[in-house]
TORKOL-4160 file (C-alpha; in steps of 0.2 Angstrom, whole numbers, padded with zeros to 4 digits, m for minus):
368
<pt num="1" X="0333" Y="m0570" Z="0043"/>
<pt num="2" X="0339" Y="m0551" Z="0042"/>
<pt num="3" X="0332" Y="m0536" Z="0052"/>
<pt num="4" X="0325" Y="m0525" Z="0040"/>
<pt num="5" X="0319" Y="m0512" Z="0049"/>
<pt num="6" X="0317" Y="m0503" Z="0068"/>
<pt num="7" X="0303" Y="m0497" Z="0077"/>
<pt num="8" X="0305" Y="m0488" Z="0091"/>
<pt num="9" X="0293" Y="m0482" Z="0104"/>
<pt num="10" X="0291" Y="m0470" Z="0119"/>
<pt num="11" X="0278" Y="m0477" Z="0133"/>
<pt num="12" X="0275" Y="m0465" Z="0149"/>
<pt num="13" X="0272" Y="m0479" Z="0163"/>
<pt num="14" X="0262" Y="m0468" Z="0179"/>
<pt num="15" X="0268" Y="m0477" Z="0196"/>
<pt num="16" X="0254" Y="m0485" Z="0206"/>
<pt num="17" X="0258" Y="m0477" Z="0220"/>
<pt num="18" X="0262" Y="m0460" Z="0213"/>
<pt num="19" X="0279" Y="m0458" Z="0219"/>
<pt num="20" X="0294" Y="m0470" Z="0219"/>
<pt num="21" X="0308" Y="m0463" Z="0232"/>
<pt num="22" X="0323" Y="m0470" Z="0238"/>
<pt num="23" X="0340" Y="m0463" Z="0247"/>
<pt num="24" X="0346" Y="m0445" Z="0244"/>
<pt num="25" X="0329" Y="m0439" Z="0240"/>
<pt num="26" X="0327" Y="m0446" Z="0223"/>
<pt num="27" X="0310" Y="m0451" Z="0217"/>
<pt num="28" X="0302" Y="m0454" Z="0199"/>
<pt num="29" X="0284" Y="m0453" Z="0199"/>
<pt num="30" X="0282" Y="m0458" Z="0178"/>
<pt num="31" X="0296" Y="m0469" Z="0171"/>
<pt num="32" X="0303" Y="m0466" Z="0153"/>
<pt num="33" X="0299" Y="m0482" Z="0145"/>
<pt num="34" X="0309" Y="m0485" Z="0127"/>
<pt num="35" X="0302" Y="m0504" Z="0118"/>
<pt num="36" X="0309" Y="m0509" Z="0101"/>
<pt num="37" X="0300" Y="m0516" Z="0087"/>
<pt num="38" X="0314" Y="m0528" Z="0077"/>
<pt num="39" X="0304" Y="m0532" Z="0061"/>
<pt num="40" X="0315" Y="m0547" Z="0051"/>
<pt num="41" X="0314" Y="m0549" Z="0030"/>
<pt num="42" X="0303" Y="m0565" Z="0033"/>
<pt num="43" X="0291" Y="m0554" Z="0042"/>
<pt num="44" X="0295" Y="m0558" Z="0060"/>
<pt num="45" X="0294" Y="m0546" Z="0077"/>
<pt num="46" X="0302" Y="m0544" Z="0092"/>
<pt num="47" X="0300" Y="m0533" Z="0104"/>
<pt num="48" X="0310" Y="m0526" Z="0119"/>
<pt num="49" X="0310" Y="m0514" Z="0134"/>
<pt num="50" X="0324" Y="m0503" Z="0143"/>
<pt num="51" X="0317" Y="m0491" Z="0157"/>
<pt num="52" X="0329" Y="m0483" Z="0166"/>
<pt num="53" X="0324" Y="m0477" Z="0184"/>
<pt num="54" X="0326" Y="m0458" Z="0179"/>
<pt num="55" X="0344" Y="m0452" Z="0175"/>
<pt num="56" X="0352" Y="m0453" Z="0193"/>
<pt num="57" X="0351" Y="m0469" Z="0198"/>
<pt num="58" X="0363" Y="m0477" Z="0185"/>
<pt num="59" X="0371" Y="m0469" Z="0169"/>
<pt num="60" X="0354" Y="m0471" Z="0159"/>
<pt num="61" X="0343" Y="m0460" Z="0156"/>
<pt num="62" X="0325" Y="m0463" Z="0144"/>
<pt num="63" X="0329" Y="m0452" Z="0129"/>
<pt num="64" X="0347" Y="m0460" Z="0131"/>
<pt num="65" X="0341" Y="m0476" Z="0126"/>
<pt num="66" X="0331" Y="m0469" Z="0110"/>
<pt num="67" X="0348" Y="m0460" Z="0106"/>
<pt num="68" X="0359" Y="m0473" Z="0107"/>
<pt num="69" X="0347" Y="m0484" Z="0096"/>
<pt num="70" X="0350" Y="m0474" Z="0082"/>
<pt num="71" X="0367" Y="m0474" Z="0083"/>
<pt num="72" X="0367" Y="m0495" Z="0082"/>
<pt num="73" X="0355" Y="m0494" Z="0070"/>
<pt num="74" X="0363" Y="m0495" Z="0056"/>
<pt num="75" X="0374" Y="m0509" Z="0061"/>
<pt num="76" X="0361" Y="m0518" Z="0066"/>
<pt num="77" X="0352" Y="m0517" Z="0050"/>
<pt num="78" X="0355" Y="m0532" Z="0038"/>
<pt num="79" X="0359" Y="m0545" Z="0053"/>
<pt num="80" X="0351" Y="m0561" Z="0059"/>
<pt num="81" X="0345" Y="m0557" Z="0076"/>
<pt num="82" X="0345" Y="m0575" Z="0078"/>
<pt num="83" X="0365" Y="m0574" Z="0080"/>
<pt num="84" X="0363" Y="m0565" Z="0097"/>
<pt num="85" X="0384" Y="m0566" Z="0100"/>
<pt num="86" X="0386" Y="m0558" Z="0084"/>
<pt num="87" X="0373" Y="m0546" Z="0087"/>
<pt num="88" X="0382" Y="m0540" Z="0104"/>
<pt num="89" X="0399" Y="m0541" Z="0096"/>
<pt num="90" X="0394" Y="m0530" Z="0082"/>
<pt num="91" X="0384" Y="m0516" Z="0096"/>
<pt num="92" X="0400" Y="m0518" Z="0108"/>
<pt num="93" X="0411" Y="m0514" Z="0092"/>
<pt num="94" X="0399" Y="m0499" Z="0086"/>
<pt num="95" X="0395" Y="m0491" Z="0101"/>
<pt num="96" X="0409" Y="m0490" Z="0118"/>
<pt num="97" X="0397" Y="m0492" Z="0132"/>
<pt num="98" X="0379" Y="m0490" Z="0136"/>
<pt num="99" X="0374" Y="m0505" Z="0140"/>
<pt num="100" X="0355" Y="m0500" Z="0143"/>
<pt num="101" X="0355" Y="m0496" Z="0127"/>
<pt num="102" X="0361" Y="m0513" Z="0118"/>
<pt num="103" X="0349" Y="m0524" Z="0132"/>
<pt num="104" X="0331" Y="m0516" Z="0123"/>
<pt num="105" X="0340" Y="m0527" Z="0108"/>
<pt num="106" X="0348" Y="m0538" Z="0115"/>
<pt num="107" X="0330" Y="m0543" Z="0124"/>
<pt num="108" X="0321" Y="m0542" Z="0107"/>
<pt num="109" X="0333" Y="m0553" Z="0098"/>
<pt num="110" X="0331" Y="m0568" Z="0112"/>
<pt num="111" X="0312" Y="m0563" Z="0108"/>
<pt num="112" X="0315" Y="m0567" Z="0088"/>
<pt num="113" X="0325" Y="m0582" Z="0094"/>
<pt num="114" X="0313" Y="m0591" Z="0103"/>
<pt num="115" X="0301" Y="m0587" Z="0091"/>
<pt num="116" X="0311" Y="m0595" Z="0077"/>
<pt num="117" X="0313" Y="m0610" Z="0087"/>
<pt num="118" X="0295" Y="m0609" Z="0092"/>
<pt num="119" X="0301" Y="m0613" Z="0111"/>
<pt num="120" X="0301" Y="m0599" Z="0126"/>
<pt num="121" X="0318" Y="m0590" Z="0132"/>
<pt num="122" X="0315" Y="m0598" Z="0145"/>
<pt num="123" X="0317" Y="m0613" Z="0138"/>
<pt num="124" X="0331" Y="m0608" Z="0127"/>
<pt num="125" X="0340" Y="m0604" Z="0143"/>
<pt num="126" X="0340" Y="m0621" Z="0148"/>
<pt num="127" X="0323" Y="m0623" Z="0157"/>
<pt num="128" X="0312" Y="m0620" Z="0170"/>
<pt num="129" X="0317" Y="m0624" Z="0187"/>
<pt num="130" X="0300" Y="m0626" Z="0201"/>
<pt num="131" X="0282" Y="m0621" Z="0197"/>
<pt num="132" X="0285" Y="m0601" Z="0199"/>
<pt num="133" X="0298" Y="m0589" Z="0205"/>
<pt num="134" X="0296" Y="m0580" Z="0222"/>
<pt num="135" X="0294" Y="m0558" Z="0219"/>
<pt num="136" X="0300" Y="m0545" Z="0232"/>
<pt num="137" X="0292" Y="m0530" Z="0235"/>
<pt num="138" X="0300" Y="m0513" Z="0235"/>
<pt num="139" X="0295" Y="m0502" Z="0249"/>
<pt num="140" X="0296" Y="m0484" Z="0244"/>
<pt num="141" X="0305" Y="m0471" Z="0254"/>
<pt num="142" X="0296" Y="m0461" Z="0268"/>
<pt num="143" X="0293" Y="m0460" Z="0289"/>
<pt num="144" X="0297" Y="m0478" Z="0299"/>
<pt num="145" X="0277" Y="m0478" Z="0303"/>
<pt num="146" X="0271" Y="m0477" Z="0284"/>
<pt num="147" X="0284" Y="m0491" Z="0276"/>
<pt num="148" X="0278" Y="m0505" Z="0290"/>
<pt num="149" X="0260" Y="m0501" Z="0285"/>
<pt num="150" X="0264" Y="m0505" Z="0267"/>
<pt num="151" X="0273" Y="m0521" Z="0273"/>
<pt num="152" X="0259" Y="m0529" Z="0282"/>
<pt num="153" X="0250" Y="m0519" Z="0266"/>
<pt num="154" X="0260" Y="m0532" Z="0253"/>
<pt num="155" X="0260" Y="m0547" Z="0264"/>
<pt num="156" X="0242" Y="m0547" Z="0260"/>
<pt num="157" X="0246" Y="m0550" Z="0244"/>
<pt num="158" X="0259" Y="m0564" Z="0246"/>
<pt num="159" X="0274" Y="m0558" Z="0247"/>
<pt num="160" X="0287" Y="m0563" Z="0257"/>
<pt num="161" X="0302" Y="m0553" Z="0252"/>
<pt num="162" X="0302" Y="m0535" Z="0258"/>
<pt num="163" X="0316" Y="m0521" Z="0252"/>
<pt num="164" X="0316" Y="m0506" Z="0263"/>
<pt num="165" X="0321" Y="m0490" Z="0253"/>
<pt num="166" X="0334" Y="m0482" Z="0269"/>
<pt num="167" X="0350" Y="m0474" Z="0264"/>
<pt num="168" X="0345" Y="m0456" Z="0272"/>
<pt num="169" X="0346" Y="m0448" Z="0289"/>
<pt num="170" X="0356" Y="m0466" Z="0299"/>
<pt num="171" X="0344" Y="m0461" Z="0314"/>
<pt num="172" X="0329" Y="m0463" Z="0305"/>
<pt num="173" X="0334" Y="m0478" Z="0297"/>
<pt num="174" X="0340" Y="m0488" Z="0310"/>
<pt num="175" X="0321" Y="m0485" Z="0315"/>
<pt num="176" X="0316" Y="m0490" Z="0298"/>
<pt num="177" X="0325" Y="m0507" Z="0298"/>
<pt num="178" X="0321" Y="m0511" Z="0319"/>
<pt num="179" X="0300" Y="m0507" Z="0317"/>
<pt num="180" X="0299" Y="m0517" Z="0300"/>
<pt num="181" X="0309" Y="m0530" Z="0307"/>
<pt num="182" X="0297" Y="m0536" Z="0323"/>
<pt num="183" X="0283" Y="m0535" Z="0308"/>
<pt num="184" X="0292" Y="m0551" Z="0299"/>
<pt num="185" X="0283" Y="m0569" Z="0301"/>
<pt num="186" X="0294" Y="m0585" Z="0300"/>
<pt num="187" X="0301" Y="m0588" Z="0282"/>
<pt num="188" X="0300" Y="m0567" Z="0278"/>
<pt num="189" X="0314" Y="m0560" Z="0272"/>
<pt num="190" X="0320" Y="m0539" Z="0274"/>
<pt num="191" X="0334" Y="m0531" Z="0264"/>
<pt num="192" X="0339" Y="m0514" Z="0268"/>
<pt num="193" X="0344" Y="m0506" Z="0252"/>
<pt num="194" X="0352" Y="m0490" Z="0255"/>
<pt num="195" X="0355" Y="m0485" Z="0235"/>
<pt num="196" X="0372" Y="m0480" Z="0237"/>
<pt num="197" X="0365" Y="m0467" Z="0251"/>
<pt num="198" X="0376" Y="m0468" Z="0265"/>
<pt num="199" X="0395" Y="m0460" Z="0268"/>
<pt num="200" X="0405" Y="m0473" Z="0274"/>
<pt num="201" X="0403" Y="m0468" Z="0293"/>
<pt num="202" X="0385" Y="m0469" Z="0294"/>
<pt num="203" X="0384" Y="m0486" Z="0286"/>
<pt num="204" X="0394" Y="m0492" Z="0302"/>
<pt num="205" X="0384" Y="m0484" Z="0313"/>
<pt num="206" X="0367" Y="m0492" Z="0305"/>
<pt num="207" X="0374" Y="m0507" Z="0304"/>
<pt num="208" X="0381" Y="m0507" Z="0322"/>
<pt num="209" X="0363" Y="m0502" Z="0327"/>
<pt num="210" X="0355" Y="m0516" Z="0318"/>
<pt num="211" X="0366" Y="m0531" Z="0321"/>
<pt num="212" X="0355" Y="m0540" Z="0332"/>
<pt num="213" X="0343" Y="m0538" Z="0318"/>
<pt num="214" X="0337" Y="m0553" Z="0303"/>
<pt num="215" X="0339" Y="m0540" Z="0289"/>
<pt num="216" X="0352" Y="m0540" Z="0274"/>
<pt num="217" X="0359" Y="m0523" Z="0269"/>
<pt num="218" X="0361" Y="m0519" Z="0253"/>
<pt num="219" X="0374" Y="m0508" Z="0243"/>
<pt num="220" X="0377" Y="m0496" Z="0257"/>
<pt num="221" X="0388" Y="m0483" Z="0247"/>
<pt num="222" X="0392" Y="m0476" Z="0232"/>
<pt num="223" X="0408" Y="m0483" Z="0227"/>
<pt num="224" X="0416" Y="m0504" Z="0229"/>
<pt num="225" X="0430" Y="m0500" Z="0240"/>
<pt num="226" X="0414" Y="m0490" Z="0252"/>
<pt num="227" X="0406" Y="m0504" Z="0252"/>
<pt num="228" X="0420" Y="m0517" Z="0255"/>
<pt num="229" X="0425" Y="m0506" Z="0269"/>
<pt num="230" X="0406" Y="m0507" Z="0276"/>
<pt num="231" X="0406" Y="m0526" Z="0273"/>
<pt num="232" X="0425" Y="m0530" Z="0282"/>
<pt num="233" X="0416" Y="m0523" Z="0298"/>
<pt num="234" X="0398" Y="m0530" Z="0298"/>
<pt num="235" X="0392" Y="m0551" Z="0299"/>
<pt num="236" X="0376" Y="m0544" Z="0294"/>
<pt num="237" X="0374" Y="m0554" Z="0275"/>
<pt num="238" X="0378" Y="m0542" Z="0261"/>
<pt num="239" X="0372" Y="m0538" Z="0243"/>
<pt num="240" X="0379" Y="m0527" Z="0229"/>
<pt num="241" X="0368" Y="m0520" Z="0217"/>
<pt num="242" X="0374" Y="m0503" Z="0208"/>
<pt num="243" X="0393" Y="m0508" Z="0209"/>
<pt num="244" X="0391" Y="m0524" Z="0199"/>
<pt num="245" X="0390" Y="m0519" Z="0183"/>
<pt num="246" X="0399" Y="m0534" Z="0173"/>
<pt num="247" X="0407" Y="m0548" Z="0174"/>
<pt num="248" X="0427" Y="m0541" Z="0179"/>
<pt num="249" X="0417" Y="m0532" Z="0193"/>
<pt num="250" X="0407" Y="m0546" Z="0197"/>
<pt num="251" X="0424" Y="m0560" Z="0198"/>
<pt num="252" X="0432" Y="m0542" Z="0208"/>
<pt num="253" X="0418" Y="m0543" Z="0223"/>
<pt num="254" X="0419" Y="m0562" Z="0223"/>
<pt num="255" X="0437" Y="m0562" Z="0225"/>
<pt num="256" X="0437" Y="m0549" Z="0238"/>
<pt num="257" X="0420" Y="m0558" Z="0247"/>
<pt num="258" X="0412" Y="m0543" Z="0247"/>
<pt num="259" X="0395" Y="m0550" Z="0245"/>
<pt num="260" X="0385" Y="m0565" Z="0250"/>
<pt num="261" X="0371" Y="m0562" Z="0237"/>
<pt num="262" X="0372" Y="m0549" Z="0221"/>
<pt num="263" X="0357" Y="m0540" Z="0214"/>
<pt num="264" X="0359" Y="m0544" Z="0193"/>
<pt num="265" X="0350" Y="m0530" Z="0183"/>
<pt num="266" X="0349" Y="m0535" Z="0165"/>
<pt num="267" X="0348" Y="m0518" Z="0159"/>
<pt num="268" X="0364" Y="m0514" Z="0170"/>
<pt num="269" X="0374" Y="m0529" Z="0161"/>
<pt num="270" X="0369" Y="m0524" Z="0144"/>
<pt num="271" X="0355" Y="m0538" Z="0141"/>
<pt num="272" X="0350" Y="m0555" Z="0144"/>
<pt num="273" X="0366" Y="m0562" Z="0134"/>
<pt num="274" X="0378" Y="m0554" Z="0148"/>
<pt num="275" X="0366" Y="m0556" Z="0163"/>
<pt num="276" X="0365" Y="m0575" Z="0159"/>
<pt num="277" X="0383" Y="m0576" Z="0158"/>
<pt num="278" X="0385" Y="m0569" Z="0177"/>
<pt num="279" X="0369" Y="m0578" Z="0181"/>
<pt num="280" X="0377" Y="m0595" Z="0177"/>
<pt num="281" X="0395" Y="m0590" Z="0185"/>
<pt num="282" X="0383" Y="m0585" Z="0202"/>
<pt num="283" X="0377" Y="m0604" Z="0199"/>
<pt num="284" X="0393" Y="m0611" Z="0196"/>
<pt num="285" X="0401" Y="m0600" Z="0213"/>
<pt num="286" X="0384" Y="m0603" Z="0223"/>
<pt num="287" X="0381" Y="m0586" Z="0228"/>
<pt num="288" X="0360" Y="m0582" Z="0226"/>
<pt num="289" X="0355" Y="m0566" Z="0214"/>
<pt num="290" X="0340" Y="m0557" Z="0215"/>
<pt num="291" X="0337" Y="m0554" Z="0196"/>
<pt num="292" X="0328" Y="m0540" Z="0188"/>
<pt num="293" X="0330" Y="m0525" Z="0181"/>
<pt num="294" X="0332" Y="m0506" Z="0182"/>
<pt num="295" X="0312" Y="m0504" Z="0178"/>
<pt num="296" X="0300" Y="m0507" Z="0164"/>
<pt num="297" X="0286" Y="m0513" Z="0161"/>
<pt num="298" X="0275" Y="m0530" Z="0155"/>
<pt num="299" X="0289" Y="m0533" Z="0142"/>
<pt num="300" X="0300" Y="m0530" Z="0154"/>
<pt num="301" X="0293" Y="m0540" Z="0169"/>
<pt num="302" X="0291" Y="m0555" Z="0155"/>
<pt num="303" X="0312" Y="m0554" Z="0151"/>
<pt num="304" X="0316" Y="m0555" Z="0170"/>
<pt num="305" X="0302" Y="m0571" Z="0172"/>
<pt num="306" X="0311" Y="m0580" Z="0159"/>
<pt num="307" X="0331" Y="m0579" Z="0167"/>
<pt num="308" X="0325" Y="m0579" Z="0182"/>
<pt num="309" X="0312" Y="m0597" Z="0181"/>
<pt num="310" X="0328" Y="m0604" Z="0173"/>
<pt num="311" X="0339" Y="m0603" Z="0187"/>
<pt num="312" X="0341" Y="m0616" Z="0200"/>
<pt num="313" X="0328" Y="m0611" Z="0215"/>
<pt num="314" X="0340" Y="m0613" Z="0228"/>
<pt num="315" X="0350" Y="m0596" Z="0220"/>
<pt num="316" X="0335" Y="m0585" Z="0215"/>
<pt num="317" X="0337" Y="m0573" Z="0230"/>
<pt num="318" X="0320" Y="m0565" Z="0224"/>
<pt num="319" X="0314" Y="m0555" Z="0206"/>
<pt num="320" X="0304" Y="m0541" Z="0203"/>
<pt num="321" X="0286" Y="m0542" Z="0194"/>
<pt num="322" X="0286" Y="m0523" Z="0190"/>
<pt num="323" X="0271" Y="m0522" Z="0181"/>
<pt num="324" X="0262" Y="m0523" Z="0195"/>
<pt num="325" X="0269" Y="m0504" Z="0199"/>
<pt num="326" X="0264" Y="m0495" Z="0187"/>
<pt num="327" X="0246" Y="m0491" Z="0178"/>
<pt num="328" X="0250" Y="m0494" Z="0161"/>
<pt num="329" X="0249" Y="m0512" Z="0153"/>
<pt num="330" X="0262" Y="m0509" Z="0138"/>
<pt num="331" X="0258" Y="m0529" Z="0131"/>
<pt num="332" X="0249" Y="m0544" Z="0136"/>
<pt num="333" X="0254" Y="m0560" Z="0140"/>
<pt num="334" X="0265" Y="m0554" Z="0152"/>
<pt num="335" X="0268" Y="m0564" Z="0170"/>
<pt num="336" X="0254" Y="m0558" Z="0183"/>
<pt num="337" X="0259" Y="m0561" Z="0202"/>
<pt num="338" X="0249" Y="m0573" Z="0211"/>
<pt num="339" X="0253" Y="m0574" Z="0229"/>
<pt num="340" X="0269" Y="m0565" Z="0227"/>
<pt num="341" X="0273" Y="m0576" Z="0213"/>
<pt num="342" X="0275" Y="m0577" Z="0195"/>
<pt num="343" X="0278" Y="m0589" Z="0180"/>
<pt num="344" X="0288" Y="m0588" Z="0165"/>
<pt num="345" X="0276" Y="m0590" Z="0147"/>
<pt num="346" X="0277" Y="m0607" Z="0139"/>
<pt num="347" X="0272" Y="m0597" Z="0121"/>
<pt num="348" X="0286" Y="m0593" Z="0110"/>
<pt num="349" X="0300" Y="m0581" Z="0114"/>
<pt num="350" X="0295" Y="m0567" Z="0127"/>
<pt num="351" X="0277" Y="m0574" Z="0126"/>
<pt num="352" X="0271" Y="m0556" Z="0124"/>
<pt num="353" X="0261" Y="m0547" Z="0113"/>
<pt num="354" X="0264" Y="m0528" Z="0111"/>
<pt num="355" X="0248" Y="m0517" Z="0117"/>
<pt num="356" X="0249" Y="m0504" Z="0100"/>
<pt num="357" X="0234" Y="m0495" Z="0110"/>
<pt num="358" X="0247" Y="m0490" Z="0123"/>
<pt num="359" X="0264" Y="m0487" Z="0112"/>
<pt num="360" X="0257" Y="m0479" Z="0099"/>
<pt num="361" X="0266" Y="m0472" Z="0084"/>
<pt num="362" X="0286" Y="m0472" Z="0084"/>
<pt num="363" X="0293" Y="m0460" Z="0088"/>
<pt num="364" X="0308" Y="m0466" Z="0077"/>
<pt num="365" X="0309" Y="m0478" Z="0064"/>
<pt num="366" X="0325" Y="m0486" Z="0054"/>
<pt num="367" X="0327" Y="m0497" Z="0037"/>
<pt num="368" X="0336" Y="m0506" Z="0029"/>
């Protein structure tokens, strides 16, 4: 099996809510969805999905992704997507860097894989642990008032796990974090993601304010040391998002214990090979991960189901099911939340199946 040619496609995905905002006044109100097409000389396809949340959040931007494609492209053409360490040797060697870029193939390569073997990543990833995998919900940025609304709004729904957008003014955050937390039931669950927001100094005054509180802060500054600063000086429990961008960053923090949890992006890491190489050191070190990924959508939401339904329960800290934020369906077959919950497809590979309605032409195509 070769990869003889490359699709690729630009899909604008509308948020649900209209507007997506989080620390330092960013929003994004349409995401900048890129999704691969990996046709093979016997005439199969895979597909994959990298969708950045806009250019600031992380170095990643949407029209990056369709860039850096077409510099891998010609090393990619000719090889057997079914060798996936080959694949991310010969993308690490071609291009320095970018790892969003190389996750879209990366992703559609495990697709091609578990079609070949007619079995799901999922189950080429060693299995499904339990009946379903337990979703979080992101509460968007604005006044104390509105975001506890749209907590008891989502608890309707089933879920369970609620991630407040602070990282602004420390005042009006410490008000944030205190109203949402007399909302939580027994068993619920509150991060405080600040997004890299806070200085260092108003991080120590937030989480002074809020240390009598049951919440988790989340990656309260921009850089590691910040954030190690922040954690020496708090028992509230800790995660790192932005900062853990690999494995030497990841074995870094766990030396330092600067964390109790990490939040594993597969995009970040570069694709589902390297995310399940720090998903299985997290098992192997006992420190719970919420796995997900920058943005995307169905194909997306499918990619995060499958690492994350095979990982032990006891370390899946939550997942995202971010289809469920947007108005665009860009495949079918993808998990659906049910009760804050969703399940990794038993079909081959990602289980999905492009919607060609929704991506349209290519915006770019590449063969052999």
């Amino acid at each position: 099996m070769k990869i003889e040619a490359i699709k690729v496609y630009q899909v604008d995905l509308p948020l649900a809510e209209g507007r997506y905002s989080w620390s330092e006044g960013k929003f994004v109100e349409v995401f900048d969805s890129t999704i691969i097409e990996l046709i093979t000389d016997d005439g199969q396809v895979g597909y994959g999905e990298v969708c950045p949340l806009g250019p600031f959040y992380l170095p990643a931007f949407g029209q990056g992704a369709r860039a850096g494609i077409s510099e891998l492209s010609a090393s990619l053409l000719g090889q057997d997507p079914t060798a996936i360490s080959v694949i991310n040797e010969v993308m690490d060697r071609a291009l320095l860097g970018h790892p969003y870029v190389k996750s879209v193939i990366d992703m559609a390569c495990w697709d091609l894989a578990g079609k070949a073997a007619n079995a799901s990543v999922c189950r080429l990833m060693g299995g499904k642990f339990g009946d379903s995998v337990a979703l979080y919900r992101a509460i968007s940025q604005s006044s104390p008032e509105e975001m506890s609304e749209r907590i008891s709004n989502y608890r309707a729904e089933g879920y369970e796990k609620f991630q407040l957008k602070v990282g602004g003014d420390p005042m009006v955050d410490i008000e944030r974090i205190k109203q949402a937390v007399t909302l939580l039931d027994r068993g619920e669950l509150l991060v405080a993601d600040a997004n890299t927001g806070w200085r260092v100094d108003n991080a120590m005054r937030v989480v002074k304010a809020v240390m009598d509180c049951d919440v988790y802060v989340e990656q309260p500054c921009r850089t590691y040391q910040h954030c190690l600063a922040v954690r020496r000086n708090t028992s509230l429990p800790f995660v790192l998002d932005e900062t853990i961008n690999g494995i030497e960053a990841f074995l870094a923090a766990h030396k330092d214990g600067a964390m109790d949890a990490i939040n594993l992006k597969i995009s970040k890491v570069g694709g589902l090979t390297k995310a399940r190489q720090i998903r299985d050191l997290c098992v192997s070190l006992n420190i719970p991960m919420t796995i997900e990924d920058s943005w995307g959508g169905d194909i997306t939401t499918a990619a995060v189901a499958h690492l994350a339904h095979s990982t032990p329960e006891k370390l899946r800290f939550s997942s995202t099911d971010f289809n469920s934020y947007v108005t665009v369906k860009n495949a079918h077959g993808a998990p659906q939340r049910a009760h804050g919950r969703m399940v990794a497809s038993d079909a081959p590979g990602l289980g999905i199946q492009p919607n060609m309605d929704v991506l349209g032409e290519a915006v770019s195509e590449y063969y052999r």
